[in-house]
N, C-alpha and C positions, 0 to 999 in steps of 0.2 A: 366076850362081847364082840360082835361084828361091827368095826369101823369105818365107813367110806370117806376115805381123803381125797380131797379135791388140789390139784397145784393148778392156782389161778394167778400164772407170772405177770400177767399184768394187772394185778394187786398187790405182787409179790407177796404170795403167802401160799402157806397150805392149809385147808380148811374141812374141818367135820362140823355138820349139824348134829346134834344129840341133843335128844329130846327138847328139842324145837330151839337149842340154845346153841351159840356160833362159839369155837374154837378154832384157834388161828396160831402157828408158827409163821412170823412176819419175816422178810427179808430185804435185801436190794442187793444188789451185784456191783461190786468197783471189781470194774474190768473181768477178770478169771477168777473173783472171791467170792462167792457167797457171806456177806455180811448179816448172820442171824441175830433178830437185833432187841424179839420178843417173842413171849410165849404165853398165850393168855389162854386159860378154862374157866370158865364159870366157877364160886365156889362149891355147888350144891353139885358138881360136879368130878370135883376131883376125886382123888384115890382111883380113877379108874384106867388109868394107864392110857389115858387120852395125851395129853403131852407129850408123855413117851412115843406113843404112835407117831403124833406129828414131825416129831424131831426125826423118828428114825426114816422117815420119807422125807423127808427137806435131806437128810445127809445121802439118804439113797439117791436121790434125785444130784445131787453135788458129785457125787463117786461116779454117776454112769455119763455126766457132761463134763470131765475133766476140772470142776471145779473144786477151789479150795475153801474151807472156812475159817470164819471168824465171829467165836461165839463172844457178842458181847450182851445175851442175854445171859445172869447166871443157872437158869436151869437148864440150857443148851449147855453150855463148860461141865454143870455138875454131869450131866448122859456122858458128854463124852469122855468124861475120868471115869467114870464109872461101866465104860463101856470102848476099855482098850483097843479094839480091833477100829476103832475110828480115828483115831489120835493123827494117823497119816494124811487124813485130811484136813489137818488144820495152818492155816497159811501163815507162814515163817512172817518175823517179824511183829 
């Protein structure tokens, strides 16, 4: 499936339209942290690795601005345990 994500920092989020329905990885920023705080897909949507996508652009987006994260959505925490090579970016404390 072709996904187009949108980062619209002043909504703090990232966002796909699919099939006419809005999906969003939500955020805000304390200071140098990416604070991920939600992760919402439609139901009639899931299983399609939409979430997945979001997250992995919201962290893309955090690794290439020197920020860190703080997953306090748990399916941001459940990616990034599940997806080792991110763990460096998660902010101490």
């Amino acid at each position: 499936m072709s996904l187009t994500i949108i980062h619209r920092p002043e909504a703090g989020c990232f966002e796909a339209l699919v099939d006419g329905q809005r999906c969003d990885a939500s955020y805000r920023l304390d200071g140098q942290v990416m604070v991920l705080h939600h992760t919402g897909v439609p139901r009639a949507l899931e299983g399609r690795g939409i979430a997945a996508a979001l997250v992995a652009a919201a962290l893309a987006h955090a690794r290439s601005n020197g920020l860190t994260v703080r997953p306090l959505c748990s399916y941001v925490a459940t990616y990034m345990r599940r997806h080792p090579e991110t763990l460096d970016l998660l902010a101490g404390g």
